[in-house]
N, C-alpha and C positions, 0 to 999 in steps of 0.2 A: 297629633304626635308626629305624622308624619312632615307636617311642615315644619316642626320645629328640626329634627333631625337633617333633614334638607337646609335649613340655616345654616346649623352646627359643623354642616359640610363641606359648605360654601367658606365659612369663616377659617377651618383648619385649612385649608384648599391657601386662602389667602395669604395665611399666617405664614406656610412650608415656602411659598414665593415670594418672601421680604428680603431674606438675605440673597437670592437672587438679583431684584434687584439693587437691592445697595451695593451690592460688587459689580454690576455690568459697569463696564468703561464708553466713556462718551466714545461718539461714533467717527466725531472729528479726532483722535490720538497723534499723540507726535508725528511730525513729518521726518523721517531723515532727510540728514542737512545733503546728502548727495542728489539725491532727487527733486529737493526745492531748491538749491542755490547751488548745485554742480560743484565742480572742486574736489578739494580732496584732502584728507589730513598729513602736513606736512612735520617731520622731525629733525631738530636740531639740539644734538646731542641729550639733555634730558628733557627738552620742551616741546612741546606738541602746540600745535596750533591747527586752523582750515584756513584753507589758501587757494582764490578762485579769481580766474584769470581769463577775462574779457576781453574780445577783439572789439574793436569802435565801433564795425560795422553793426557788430550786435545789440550795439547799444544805444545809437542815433545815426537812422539809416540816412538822416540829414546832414551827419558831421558831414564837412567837407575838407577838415585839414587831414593833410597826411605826411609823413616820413620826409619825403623830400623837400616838402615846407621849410620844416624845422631843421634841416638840413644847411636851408639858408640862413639861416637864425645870425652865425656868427658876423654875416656882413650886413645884416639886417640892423645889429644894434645901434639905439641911439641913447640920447641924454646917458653917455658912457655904458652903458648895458650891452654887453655881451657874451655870449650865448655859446657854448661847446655843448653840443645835443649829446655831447659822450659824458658828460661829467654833469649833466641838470637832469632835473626830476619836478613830477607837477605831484604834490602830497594834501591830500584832504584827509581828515578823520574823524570820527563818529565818537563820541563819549555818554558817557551815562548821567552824565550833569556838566553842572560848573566845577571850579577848583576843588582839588580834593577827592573825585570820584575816576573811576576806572576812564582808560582808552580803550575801549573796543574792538575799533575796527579804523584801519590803519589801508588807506587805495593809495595809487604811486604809477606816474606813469614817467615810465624812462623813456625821452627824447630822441634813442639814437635807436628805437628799434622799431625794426619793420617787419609787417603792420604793425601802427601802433595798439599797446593794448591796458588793458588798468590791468594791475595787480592787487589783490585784496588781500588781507593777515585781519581776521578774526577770531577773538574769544568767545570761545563757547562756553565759558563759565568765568568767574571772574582772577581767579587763579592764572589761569591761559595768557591775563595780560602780558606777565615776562616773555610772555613765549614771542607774540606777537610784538613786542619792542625788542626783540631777540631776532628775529627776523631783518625788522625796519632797519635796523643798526648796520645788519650785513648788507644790505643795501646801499644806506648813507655811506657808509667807508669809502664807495668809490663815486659819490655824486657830491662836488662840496656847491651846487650850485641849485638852491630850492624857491619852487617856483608855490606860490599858496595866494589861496583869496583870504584875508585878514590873518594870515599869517604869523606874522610880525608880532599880534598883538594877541593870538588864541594858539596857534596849532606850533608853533614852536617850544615858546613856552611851556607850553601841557605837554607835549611828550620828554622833554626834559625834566621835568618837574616828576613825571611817573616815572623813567627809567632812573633817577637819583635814587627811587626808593628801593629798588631793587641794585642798588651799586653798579648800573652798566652805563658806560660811558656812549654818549651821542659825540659822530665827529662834529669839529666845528665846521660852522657855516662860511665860507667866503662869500657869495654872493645870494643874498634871499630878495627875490620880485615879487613884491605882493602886490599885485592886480590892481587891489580898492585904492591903492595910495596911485598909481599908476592909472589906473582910468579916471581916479578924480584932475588928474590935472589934462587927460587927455580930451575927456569930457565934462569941466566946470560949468556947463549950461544946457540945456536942451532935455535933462532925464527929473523923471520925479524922485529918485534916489540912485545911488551907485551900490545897490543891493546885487550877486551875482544874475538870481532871478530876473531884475531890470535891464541889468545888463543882455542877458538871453532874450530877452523879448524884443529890445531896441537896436542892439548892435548887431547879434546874430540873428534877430528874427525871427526866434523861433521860440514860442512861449511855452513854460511849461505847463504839460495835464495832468492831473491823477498824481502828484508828487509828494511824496510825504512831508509834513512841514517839518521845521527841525525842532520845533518845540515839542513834538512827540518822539524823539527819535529814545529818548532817554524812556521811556515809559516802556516803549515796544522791546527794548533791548532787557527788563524788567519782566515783562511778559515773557520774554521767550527763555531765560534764565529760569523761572519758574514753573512752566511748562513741556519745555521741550521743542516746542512748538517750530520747526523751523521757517514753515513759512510767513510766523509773524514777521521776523526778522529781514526777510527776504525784500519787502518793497525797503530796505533801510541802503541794503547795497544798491539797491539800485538806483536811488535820491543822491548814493556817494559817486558810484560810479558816472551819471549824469554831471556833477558836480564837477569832475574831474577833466570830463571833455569837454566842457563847458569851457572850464580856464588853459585847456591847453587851445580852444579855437582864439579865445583872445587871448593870447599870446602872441600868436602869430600875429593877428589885428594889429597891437597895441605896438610893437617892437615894429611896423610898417612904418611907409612912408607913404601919405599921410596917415592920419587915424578916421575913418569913415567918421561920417553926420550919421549921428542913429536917427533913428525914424521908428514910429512902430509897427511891426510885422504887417502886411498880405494877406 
């Protein structure tokens, strides 16, 4: 008898500490976004968006272009390309797919300021996205000169196509340099592709590690909408960011006289 009740004890015992556990919350819980990815929530008139804003230095202790580089830009230009570091911008952006689905996250680095730095406009939900083409917009107004790796053919198009839907007008472009069509003709030989990535490893030299690829970028941005999670999110700015000074160092390269032999990295 008395072992039985010892059972019976043991079993209520277990029973009073089930919904216990079914309420405890995992151990890893949300990050805030201040603490994983710095920044801070920026507003423009009823849109809110986070907006985090990188020096080069912190972000590739390797970059070596700087301010007074692109400064020379204007007398730098060749094959007709040239260059007011006051009116150009280097824009990469982040999406949750192909056609059809959200922009995300919108980097931007304006040419005429020193130090230079990336600017990021992120959704934190998918709503957000006006806010953050609500932004981009007041930017573009005074940059008709945009500088993009496949540009032309992705990142133009896709933010015009998402700010149509929300009725806000993008200025028009006078002049767009896109990289890929720019270094295929500067480099038709020597690289196994004119991928940004090949580009970093042959031209700059500097290959990348630990980088998120971009066929997951939609997945993670997925994850962290449904979790909260900010530092899923977090290696995504930094694959943009990366991304960013990647195409403002060729830049400078590209618009030189001559265009360096790549070679592969040291």
């Amino acid at each position: 008898m008395d072992g039985l009740r010892q059972r019976l004890d043991e079993l209520i015992g277990l029973r009073s500490r089930e919904p216990l556990l079914t309420r405890a919350r995992p151990v890893c819980g949300p990050s805030p976004l201040e603490d994983a990815l710095g920044g801070g929530e920026v507003v423009s008139g009823a849109r809110r968006c986070w907006q985090v804003n990188t020096p080069f230095a912190r972000i590739c202790a390797e970059a070596c272009v700087r301010a007074e580089h692109l400064g020379a830009l204007r007398a730098w230009g060749r094959r007709g390309v040239v260059i007011d570091p006051a009116r150009a911008m280097v824009l990469d952006i982040e999406t949750a797919g192909f056609a059809g689905v959200p922009v995300f996250l919108i980097g931007v680095v304006l040419l005429d300021e020193a130090p230079l730095r990336v600017q990021q406009f992120l959704a934190r939900d998918y709503p957000e996205e006006e806010a953050i083409l609500h932004a981009f917009a007041g930017l573009a107004g005074r940059r008709d000169t945009w500088i993009t790796f496949n540009g032309r053919s992705f990142d133009e198009p896709f933010l015009r196509d998402r700010a149509a839907r929300y009725r806000l007008p993008l200025p028009k472009v006078q002049h767009h340099i896109d990289l890929l069509h720019v270094a295929r003709r500067a480099w038709p030989r020597g690289l196994p592709n004119h991928r940004l990535g090949t580009l970093e490893q042959y031209v700059l030299r500097r290959p990348r590690v630990g980088d998120v690829p971009s066929s997951d970028v939609p997945d993670l941005f997925r994850h962290f909408i449904e979790t909260g999670n900010a530092r899923v999110i977090a290696p995504v700015l930094d694959h943009n960011r990366r991304d960013l000074v990647a195409c403002t160092e060729l830049l400078v390269i590209l618009l030189g006289q001559p265009a360096p032999s790549p070679a592969p990295p040291t």
